[in-house]
C-alpha positions as CSV (number, residue, x, y, z in Angstrom):
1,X,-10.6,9.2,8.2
2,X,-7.2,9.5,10.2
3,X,-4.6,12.0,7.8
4,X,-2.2,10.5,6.0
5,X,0.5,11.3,3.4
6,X,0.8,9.5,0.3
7,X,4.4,10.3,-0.9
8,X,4.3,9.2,-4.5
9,X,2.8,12.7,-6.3
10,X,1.5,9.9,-8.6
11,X,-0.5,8.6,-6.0
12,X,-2.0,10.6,-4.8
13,X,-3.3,12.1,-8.0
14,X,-4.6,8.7,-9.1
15,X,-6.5,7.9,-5.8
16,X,-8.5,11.4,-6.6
17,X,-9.6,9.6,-9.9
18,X,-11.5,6.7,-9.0
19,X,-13.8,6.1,-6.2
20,X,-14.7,2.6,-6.3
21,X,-13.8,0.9,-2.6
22,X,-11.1,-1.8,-2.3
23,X,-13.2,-4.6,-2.5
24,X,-16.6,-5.9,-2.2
25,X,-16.3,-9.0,-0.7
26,X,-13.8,-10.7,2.5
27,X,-10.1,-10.5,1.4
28,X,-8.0,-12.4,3.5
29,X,-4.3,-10.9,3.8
30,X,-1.4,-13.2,4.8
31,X,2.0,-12.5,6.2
32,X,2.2,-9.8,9.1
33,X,1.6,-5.9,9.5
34,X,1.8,-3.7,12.5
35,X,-1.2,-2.0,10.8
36,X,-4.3,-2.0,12.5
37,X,-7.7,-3.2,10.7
38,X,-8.6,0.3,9.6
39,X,-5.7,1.6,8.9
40,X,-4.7,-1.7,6.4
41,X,-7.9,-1.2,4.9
42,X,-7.3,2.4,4.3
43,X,-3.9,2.0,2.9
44,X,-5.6,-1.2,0.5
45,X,-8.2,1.2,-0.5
46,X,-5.1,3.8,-2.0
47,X,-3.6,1.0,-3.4
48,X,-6.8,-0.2,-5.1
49,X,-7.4,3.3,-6.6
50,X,-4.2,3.2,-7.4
51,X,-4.2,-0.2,-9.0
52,X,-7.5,1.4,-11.0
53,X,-5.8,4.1,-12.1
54,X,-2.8,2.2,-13.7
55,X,-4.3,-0.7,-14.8
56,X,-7.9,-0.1,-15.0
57,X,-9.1,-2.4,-12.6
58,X,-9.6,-2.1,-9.1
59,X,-10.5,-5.8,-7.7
60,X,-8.1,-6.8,-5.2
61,X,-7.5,-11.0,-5.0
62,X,-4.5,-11.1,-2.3
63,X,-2.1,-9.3,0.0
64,X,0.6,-11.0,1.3
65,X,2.3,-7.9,4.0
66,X,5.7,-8.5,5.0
67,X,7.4,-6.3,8.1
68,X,10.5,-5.0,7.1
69,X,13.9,-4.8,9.4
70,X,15.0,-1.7,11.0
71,X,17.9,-1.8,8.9
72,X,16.1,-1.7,5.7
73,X,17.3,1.3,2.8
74,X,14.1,2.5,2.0
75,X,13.1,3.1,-1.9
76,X,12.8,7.1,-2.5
77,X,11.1,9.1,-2.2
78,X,9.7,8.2,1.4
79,X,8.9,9.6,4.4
80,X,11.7,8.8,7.1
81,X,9.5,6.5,8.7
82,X,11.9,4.9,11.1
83,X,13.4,8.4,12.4
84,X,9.7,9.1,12.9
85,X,9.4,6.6,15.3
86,X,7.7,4.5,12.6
87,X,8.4,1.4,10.1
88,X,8.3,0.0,6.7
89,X,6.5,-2.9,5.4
90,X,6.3,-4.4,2.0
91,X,2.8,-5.6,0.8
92,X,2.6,-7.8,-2.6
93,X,-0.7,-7.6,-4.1
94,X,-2.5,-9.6,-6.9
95,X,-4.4,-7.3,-8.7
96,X,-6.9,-8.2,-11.5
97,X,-3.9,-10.9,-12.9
98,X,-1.2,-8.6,-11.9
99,X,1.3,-9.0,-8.9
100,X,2.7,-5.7,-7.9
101,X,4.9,-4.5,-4.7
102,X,4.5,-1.9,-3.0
103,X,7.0,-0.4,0.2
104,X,4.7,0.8,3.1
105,X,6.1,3.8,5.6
106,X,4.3,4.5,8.5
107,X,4.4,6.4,11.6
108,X,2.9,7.9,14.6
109,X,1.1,10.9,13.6
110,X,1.4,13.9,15.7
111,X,-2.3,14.6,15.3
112,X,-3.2,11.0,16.7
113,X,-3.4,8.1,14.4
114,X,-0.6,6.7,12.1
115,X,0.2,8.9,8.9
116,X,1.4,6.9,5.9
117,X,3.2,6.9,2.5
118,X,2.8,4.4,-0.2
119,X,5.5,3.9,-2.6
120,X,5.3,1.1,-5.6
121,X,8.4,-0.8,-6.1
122,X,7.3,-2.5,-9.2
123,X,5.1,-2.3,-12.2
124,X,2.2,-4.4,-12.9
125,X,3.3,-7.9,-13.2
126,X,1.9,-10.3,-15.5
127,X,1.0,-13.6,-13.5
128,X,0.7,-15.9,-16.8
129,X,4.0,-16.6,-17.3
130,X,4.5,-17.3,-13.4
131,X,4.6,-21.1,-12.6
């Protein structure tokens, strides 16, 4: 596995907890990343584990990924992505009957690779009162 960062101290303490991977079946995201395969799934699994943490559940039904602008004001705390060479993307995830946002840095990693930090921008939302 490349390294990464996860900035959110939360985080990263949850994604020690549970262990279960992302998904057991073909998820199909929409939108656009600059994210490679392996590293979307790697930054899906923290989100998962994550999501598991928080909310109990772990099973992963969509990703729409959206690439932000250079000009976007990050959320804090985050890595300076963009002064890092890097960028930052927002992925919206429908987790177990919840929708939940979450801002995506990432960066060139001096090591080789892309480093990354994962910051939530909402809480679990509830998708039955959504129309």
């Amino acid at each position: 596995m490349k390294p990464k960062h996860v900035i959110a101290g939360a985080i990263l303490a949850m994604a020690t907890m549970a262990s279960q991977p992302a998904t057991a079946y073909t998820l199909t995201p929409t939108g656009r990343t600059l994210a490679s395969p392996q590293l979307a799934a790697d930054v899906l699994r923290d989100i998962s584990s994550f999501s598991k943490a928080t909310g109990g559940c772990s099973f992963v039904f969509s990703v729409h990924m959206t690439v932000l602008p250079r000009s976007y004001t990050p959320v804090q705390p985050s890595m300076p992505a963009v002064a890092r060479g890097g960028h930052f993307e927002q992925w919206s995830l429908n987790a177990c009957g919840a929708r939940q946002r979450f801002q995506i840095a990432m960066w060139p990693s001096p090591r080789g690779g892309t480093d990354y930090a994962i910051t939530p921008l909402t809480g679990r939302m509830s998708l039955a009162g959504r129309r």
